[in-house]
C-alpha positions in Angstrom: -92.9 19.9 -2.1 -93.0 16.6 -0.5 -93.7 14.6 -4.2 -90.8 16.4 -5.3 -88.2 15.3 -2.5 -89.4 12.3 -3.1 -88.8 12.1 -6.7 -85.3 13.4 -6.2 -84.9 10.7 -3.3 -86.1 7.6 -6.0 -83.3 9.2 -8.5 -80.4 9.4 -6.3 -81.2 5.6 -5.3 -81.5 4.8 -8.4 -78.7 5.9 -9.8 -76.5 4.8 -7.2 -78.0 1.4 -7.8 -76.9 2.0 -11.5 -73.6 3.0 -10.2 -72.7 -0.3 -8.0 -74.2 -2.5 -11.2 -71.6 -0.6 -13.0 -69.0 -1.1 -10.7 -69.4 -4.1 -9.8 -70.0 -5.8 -13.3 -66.3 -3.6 -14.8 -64.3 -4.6 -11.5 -65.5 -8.3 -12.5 -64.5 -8.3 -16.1 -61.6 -10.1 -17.4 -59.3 -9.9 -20.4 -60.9 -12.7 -23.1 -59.1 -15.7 -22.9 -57.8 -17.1 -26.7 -59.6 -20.2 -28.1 -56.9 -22.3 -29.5 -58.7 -25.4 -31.6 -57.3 -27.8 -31.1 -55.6 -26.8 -27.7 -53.0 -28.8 -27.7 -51.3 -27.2 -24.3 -54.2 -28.4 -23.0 -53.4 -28.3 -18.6 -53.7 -31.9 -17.1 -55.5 -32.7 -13.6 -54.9 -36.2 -11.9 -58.0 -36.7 -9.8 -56.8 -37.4 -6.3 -53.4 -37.6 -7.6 -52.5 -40.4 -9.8 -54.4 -42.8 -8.1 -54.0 -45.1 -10.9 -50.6 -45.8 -9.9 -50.7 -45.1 -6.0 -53.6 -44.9 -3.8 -56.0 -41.9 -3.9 -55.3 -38.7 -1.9 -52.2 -39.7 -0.4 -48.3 -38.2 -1.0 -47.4 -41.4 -3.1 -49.9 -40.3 -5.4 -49.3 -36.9 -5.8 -45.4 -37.2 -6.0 -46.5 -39.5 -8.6 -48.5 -37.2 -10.3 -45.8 -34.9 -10.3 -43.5 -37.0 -12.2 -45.6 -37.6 -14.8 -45.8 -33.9 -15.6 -49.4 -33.0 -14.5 -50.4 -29.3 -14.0 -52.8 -30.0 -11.2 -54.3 -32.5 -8.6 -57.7 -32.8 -7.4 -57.5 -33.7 -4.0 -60.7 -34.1 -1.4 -60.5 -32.3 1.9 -61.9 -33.1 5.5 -61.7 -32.3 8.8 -60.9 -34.5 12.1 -62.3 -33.8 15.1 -59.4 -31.9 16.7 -60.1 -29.6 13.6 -57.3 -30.6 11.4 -57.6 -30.6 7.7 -57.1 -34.1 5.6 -57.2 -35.7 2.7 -60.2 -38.1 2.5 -62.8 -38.7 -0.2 -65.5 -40.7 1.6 -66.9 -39.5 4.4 -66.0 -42.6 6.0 -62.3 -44.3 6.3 -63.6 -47.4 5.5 -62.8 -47.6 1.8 -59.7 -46.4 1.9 -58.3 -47.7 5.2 -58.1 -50.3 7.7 -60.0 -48.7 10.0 -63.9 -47.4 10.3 -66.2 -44.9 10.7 -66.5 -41.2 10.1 -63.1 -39.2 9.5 -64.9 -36.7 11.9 -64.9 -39.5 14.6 -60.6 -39.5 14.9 -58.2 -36.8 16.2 -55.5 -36.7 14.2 -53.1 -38.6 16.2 -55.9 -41.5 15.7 -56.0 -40.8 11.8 -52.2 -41.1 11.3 -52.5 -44.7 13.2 -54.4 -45.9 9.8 -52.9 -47.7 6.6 -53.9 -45.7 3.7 -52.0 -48.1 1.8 -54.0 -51.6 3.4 -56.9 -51.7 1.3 -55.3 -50.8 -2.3 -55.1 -52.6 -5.1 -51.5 -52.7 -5.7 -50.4 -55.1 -2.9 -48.2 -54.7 0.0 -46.0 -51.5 -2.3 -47.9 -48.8 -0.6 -48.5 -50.8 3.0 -47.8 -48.7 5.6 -49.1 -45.3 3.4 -50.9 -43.0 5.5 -53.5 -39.9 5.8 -52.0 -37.0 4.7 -52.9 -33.9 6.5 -53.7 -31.2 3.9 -50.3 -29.2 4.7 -48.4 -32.0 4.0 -49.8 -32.4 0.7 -49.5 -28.6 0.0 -45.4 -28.4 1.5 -45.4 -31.9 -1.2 -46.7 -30.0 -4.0 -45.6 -26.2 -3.6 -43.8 -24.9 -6.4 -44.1 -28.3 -8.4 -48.0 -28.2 -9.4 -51.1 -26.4 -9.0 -54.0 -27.4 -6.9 -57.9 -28.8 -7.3 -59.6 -28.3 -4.7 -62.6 -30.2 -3.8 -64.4 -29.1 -0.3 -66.0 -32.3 1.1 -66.9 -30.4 4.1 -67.5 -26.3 4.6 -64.5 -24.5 4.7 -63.0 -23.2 7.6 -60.0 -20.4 8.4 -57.0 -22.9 9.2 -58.0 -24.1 5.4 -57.4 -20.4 3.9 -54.4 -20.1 6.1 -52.2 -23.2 4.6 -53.6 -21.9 1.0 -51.9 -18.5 1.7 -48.9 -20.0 3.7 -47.9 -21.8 0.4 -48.8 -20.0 -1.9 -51.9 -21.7 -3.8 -54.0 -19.1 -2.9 -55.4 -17.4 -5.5 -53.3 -17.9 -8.6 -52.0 -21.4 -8.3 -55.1 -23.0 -7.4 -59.3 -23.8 -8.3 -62.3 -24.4 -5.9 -64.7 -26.7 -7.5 -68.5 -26.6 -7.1 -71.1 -23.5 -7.0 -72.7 -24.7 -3.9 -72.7 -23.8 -0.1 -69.1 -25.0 0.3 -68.1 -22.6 -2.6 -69.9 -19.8 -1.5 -69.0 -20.1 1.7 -65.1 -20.3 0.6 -66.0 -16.8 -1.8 -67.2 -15.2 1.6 -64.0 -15.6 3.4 -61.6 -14.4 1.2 -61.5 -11.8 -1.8 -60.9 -12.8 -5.3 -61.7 -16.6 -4.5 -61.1 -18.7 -7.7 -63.9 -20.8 -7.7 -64.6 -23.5 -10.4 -68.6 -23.6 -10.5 -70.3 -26.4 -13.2 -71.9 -25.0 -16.2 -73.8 -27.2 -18.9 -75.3 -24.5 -21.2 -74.5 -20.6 -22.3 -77.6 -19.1 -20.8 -76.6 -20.3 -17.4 -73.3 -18.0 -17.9 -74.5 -14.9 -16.6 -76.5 -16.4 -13.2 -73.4 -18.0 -12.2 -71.1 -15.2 -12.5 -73.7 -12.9 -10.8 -73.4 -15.4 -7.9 -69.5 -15.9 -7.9 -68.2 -12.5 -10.2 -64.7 -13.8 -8.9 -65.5 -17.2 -10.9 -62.2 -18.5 -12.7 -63.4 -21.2 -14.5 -66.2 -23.4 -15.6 -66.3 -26.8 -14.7 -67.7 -29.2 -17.6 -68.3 -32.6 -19.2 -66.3 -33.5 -21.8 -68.9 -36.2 -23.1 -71.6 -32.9 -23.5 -68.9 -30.2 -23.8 -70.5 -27.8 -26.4 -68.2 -25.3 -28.7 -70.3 -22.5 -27.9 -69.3 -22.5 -24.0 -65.9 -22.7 -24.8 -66.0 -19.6 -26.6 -68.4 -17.5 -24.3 -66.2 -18.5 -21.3 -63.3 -17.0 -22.9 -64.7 -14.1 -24.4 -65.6 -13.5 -20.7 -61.9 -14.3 -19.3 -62.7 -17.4 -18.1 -61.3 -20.9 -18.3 -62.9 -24.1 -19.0 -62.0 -27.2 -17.1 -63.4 -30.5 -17.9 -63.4 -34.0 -16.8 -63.1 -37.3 -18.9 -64.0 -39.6 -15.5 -66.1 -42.6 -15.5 -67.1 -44.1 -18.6 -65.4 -40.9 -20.6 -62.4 -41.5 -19.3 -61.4 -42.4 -22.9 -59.3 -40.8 -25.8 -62.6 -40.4 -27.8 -63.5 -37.6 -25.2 -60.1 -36.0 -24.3 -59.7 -35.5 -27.9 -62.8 -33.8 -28.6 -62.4 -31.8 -25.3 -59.1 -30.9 -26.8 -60.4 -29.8 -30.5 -63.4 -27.7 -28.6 -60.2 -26.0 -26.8 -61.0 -26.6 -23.4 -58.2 -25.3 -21.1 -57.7 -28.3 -18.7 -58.5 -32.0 -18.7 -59.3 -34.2 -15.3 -58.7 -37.5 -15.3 -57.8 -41.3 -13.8 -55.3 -42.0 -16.8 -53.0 -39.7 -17.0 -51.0 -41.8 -19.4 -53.8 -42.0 -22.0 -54.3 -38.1 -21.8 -50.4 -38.1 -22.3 -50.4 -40.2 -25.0 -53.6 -38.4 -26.6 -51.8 -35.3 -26.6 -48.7 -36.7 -28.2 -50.6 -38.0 -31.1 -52.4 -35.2 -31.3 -49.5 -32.9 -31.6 -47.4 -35.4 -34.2 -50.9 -35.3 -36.5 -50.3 -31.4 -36.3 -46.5 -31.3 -37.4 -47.2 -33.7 -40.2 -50.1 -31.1 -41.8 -47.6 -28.1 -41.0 -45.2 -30.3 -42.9 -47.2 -31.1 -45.8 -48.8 -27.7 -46.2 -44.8 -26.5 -46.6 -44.0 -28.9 -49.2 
């Protein structure tokens, strides 16, 4: 009697087990996501704005992104230490300020007292520029272009707040990264579009298991392979890649465009412009001779 309540005990927890796997791996899926080759609607990201032009993570940069017709901005968020969300890539003003010391050192009436614009390289234009606070990026940008978003610290709730209060949370926005920051981000809200990195196919599966909301993989366009392109989109999801650093060329955006990638990131926005120009002219002259 007893083996046999317990054999019916290890069957009804397993199959309940089987159910939830189910569930779980169904409620997850996503409609496949075409591969166009090349994609030549490719979705451009200026990484912390165009900071080419203006400097980094400030609203001269973004408005300028804006104007050149990007699709999203990478921005790099922090916290002072009255709490309030900024803009701020190093951990430290130092770089990009005239002041010094950790971000999480000044209140934020201390923070707006800097020149973001003081230690740029395009003169006295931007003198005067200063630290944005995240919602005065995101009032900037609503409705204009879509958002990046790159957690330099954990998250916390006011950051979820100002996501929702504009409107970038979930659909007009990504979280990048697969860490801490990302799952902590996943824990505090539901259907939390984060933007792990993926190199290979086989680590597909492991990272969606860990973030089943994932919405797209982030990727290098100098190793971006044709096969995770394809099982990225057969699984609904986008890929994102970047062309910084030394691949910040049209060498790599153009072969992240023929592997269809979904969106580029990068510190020329021009180039990318002018890539995709080209690459759409080449296209209508084939279409043309093809007709003739």
């Amino acid at each position: 009697m007893v083996k046999r309540e317990k054999y019916y005990r290890d069957y009804y927890i397993g199959a309940i087990i089987i159910f939830l796997f189910f569930f779980a791996t169904q409620s997850a899926a996503k409609e496949p996501i075409e591969t166009k080759k090349p994609n030549l609607d490719v979705m451009k990201v200026a990484h912390r704005g165009a900071a080419k032009y203006a400097p980094e993570n400030t609203i001269p940069s973004i408005e300028k992104a804006i104007e050149l017709g990007m699709d999203y901005i990478e921005m790099d968020v922090r916290y002072t230490k009255d709490g309030v969300p900024v803009l701020m890539h190093d951990p430290k003003v130092d770089r990009t300020t005239n002041g010094e010391g950790p971000v999480s050192d000044y209140t934020l009436a201390e923070i707006k007292k800097l020149d973001a614009g003081y230690r740029s390289r395009f003169g006295d234009k931007f003198k005067g520029t200063r630290v944005p606070t995240f919602e005065e990026v995101l009032e900037a940008m609503q409705g204009h272009i879509r958002l990046y978003l790159d957690q330099k610290e954990m998250p916390r709730p006011v950051l979820v707040e100002l996501l929702k209060r504009y409107d970038f949370y979930p659909d007009n926005m990504v979280v990048v990264g697969g860490g801490e920051r990302a799952a902590k981000f996943a824990e505090m809200v539901a259907d939390a579009p984060i933007m792990p990195g993926v190199g290979s196919v086989d680590q597909i599966p492991g990272i969606i298991a860990k973030f089943p909301t994932v919405k797209a993989f982030n990727t290098s366009a100098q190793t971006l392979k044709k096969e995770v392109v394809a099982e990225a989109h057969r699984r609904g999801i986008l890929i994102f890649t970047n062309t910084l650093g030394f691949g910040d060329a049209e060498t790599y955006m153009r072969h992240a465009i023929e592997m269809g990638c979904d969106a580029i990131q990068t510190d020329r926005p021009i180039v990318l412009l002018k890539t995709i120009k080209k690459m759409k002219k080449k296209q209508q002259h084939k279409k043309k001779q093809v007709q003739k």
